[in-house]
VMD Tcl script that draws the C-alpha trace (Angstrom):
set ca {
  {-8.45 -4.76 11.93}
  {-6.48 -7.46 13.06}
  {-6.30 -6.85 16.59}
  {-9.87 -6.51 16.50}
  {-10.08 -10.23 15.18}
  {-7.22 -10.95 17.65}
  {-9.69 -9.83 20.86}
  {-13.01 -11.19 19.36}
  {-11.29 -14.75 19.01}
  {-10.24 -14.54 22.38}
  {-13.33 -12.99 23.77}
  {-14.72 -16.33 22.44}
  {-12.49 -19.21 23.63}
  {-12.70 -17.19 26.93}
  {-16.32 -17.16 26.87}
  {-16.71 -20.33 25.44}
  {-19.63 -21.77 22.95}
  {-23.10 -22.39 23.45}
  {-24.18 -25.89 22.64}
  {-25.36 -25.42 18.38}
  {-27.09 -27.78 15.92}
  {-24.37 -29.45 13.28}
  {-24.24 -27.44 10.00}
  {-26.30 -29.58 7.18}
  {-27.12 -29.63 3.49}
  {-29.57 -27.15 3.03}
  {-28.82 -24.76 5.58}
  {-28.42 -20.53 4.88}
  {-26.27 -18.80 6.75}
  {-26.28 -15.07 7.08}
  {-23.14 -13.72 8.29}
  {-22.97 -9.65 8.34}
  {-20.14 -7.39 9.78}
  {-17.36 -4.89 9.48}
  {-15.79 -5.99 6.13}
  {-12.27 -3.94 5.72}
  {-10.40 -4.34 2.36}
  {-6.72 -3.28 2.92}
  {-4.89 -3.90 -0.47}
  {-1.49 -4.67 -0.92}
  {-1.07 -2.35 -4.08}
  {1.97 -2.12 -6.53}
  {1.82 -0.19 -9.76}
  {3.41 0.10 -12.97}
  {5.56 3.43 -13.52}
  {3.72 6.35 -13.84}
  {5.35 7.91 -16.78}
  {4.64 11.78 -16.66}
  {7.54 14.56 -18.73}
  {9.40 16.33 -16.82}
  {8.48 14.26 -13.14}
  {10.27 11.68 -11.78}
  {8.96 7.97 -12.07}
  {5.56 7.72 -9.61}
  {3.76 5.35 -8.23}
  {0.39 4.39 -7.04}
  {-0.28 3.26 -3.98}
  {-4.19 2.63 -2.64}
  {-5.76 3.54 0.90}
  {-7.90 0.99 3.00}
  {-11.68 1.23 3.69}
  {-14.17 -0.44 6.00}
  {-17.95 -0.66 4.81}
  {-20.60 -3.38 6.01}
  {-19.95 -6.61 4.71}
  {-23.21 -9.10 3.34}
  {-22.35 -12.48 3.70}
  {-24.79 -15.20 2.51}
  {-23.74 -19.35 2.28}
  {-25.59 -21.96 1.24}
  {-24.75 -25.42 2.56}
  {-24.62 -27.46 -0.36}
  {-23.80 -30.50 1.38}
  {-23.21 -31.06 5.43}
  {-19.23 -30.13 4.44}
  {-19.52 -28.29 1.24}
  {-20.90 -24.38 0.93}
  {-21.26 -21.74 -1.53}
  {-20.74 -18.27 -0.16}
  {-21.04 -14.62 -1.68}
  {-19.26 -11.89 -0.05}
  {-21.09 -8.49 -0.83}
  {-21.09 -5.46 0.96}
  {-22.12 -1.70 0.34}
  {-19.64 0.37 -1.79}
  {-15.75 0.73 -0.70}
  {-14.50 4.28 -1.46}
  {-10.65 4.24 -1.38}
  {-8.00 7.49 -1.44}
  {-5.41 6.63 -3.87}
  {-1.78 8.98 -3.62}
  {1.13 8.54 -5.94}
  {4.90 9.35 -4.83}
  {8.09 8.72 -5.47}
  {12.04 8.94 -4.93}
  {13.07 12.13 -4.20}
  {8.82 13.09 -4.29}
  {6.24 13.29 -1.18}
  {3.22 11.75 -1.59}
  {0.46 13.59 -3.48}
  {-3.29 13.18 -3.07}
  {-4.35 11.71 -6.16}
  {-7.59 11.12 -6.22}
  {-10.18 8.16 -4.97}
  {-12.72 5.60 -6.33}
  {-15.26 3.67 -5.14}
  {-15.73 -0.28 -5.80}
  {-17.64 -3.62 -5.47}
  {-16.36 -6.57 -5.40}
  {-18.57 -9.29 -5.34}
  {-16.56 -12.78 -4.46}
  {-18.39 -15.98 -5.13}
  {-16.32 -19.01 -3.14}
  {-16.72 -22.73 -2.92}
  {-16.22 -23.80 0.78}
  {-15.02 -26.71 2.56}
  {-16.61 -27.62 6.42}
  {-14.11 -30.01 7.86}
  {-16.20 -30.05 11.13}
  {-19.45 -30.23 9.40}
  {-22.56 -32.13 10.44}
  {-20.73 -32.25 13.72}
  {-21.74 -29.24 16.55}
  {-19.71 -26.87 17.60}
  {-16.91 -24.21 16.11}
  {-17.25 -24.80 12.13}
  {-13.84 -23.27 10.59}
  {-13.87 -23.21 6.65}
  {-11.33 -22.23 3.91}
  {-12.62 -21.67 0.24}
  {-11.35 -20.49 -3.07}
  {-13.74 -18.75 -5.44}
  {-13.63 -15.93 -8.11}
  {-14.24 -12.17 -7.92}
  {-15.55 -9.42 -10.29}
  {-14.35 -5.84 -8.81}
  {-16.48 -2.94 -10.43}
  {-15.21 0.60 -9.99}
  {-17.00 3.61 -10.17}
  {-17.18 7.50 -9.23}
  {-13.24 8.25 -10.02}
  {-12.13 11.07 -9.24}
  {-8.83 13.04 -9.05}
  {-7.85 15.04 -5.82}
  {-7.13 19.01 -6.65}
  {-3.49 18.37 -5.44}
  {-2.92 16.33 -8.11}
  {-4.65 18.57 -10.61}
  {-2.53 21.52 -9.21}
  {0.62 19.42 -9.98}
  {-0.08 18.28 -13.50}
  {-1.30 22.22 -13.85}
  {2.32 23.26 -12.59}
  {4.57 20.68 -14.34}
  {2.14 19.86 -17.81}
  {-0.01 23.29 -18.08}
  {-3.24 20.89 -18.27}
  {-6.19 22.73 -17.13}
  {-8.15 19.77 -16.65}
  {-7.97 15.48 -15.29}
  {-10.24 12.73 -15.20}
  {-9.68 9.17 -13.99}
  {-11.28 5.63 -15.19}
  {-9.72 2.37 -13.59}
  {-11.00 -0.81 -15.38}
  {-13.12 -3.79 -14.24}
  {-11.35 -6.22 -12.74}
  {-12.12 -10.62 -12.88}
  {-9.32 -12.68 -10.48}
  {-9.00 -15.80 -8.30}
  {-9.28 -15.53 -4.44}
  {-8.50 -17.60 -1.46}
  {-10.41 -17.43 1.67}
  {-10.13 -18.84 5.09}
  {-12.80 -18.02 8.38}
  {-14.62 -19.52 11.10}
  {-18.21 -19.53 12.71}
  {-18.57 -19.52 16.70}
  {-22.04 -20.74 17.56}
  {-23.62 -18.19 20.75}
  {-26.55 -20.88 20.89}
  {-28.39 -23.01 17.90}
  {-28.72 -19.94 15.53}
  {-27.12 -16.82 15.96}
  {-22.67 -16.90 16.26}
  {-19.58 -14.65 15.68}
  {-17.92 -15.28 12.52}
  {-14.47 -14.37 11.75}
  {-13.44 -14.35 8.47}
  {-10.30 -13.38 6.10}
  {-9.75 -13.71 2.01}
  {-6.69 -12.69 -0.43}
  {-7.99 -11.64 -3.33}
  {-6.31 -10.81 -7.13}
  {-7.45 -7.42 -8.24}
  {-6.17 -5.99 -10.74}
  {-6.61 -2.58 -12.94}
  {-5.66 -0.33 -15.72}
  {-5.56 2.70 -14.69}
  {-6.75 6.06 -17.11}
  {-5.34 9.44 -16.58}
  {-6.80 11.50 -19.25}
  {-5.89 15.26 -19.18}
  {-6.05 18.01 -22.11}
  {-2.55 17.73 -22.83}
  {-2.47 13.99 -23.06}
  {-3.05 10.54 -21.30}
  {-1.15 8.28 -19.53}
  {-1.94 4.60 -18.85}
  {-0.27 1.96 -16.00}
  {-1.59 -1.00 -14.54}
  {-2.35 -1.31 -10.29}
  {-2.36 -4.73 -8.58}
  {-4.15 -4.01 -5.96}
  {-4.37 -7.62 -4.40}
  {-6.08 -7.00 -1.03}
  {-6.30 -9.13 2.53}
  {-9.71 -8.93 3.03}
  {-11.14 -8.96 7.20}
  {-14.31 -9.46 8.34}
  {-15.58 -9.68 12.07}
  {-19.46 -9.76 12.20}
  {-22.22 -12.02 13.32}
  {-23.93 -14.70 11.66}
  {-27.57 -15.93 11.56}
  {-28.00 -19.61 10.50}
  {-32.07 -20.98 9.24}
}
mol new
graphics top color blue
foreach p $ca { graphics top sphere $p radius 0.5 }
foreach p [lrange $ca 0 end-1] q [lrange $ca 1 end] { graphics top cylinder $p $q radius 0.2 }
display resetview
């Protein structure tokens, strides 16, 4: 995902910008586009008998990214990034133990930010950095039959089920819009974001809890719309 934002930015300075109205209080902007979340995860010990100590560690995922901002003022926006559900693949592993296929779980994470337009009410390029809040929501857990066969092998539990908590944190954001003429633009975009989650692994022998900082960079490269 990065060298795609690498090649659009310099498709663009290459290419130049079409002359664009200045961004002013009032105006929407509708930026949608490939919005990959590639977290940065670190877990607490996975403490299972009998297994050496595990750890979780959380796949990326790309899904279409929904991007409305409102300018507040000609320098001052409120954006919410939205996008259709992320379904990661989560493993656990550890020393002296491959990776196993634990199981996956889907997400939203609706991020509300408060921006800052250095360049606005002036034409052109509009870069922006914002900090804002975000409420992650997972759903649809589920654990991965290797994982199932393992705790069948080491625990004699028959059956597994995994629930990851909700998940409220502080996020940091930093992007810019590249007018293509007074409307429409390229937007490139990246956020950090604090997630973090209890994790729930409930068999019929017992359950074990640990907590998953997931803490993703967040990428989007998309188009925007301004009215």
């Amino acid at each position: 995902m990065k060298k795609i934002l690498s090649v659009a930015l310099v498709a663009a300075l290459a290419g130049g910008s079409l002359a664009a109205q200045a961004y002013e209080k009032g105006d929407m902007i509708i930026r949608l586009g490939a919005t990959t979340v590639d977290p940065d995860a670190d877990s607490d010990a996975i403490n299972l008998p009998g297994v050496p100590t595990l750890r979780a560690d959380v796949e990326d995922d790309t899904q279409l990214g929904i991007i409305p901002a409102w300018m507040i003022t000609d320098k001052i926006g409120l954006e919410l990034l939205a996008a259709t559900p992320f379904e990661h693949d989560i493993s656990v592993g550890g020393k002296g133990v491959g990776d196993i296929d634990a199981g996956s779980t889907k997400h939203l994470p609706p991020t509300l930010s408060l921006q800052f337009y250095p360049l606005g009410g002036n034409s052109g390029w509009q870069p922006y950095v914002g900090v804002g809040v975000n409420w992650t929501y997972f759903f649809d857990e589920d654990v991965d039959g290797e994982l199932k066969d393992a705790l069948g092998a080491i625990l004699g539990a028959e059956k597994a089920s995994l629930s990851l908590s909700d998940s409220w944190g502080l996020s940091a954001q930093a992007g810019v819009d590249i007018p293509l003429g007074n409307q429409w633009g390229i937007n490139l975009a990246v956020w950090y974001i604090d997630i973090s989650t209890e994790a729930k692994l409930k068999t019929d022998v017992g359950t074990v809890k640990f907590d998953v900082d997931i803490d993703p960079w967040v990428y989007n490269i998309g188009v925007f719309y301004r009215f």
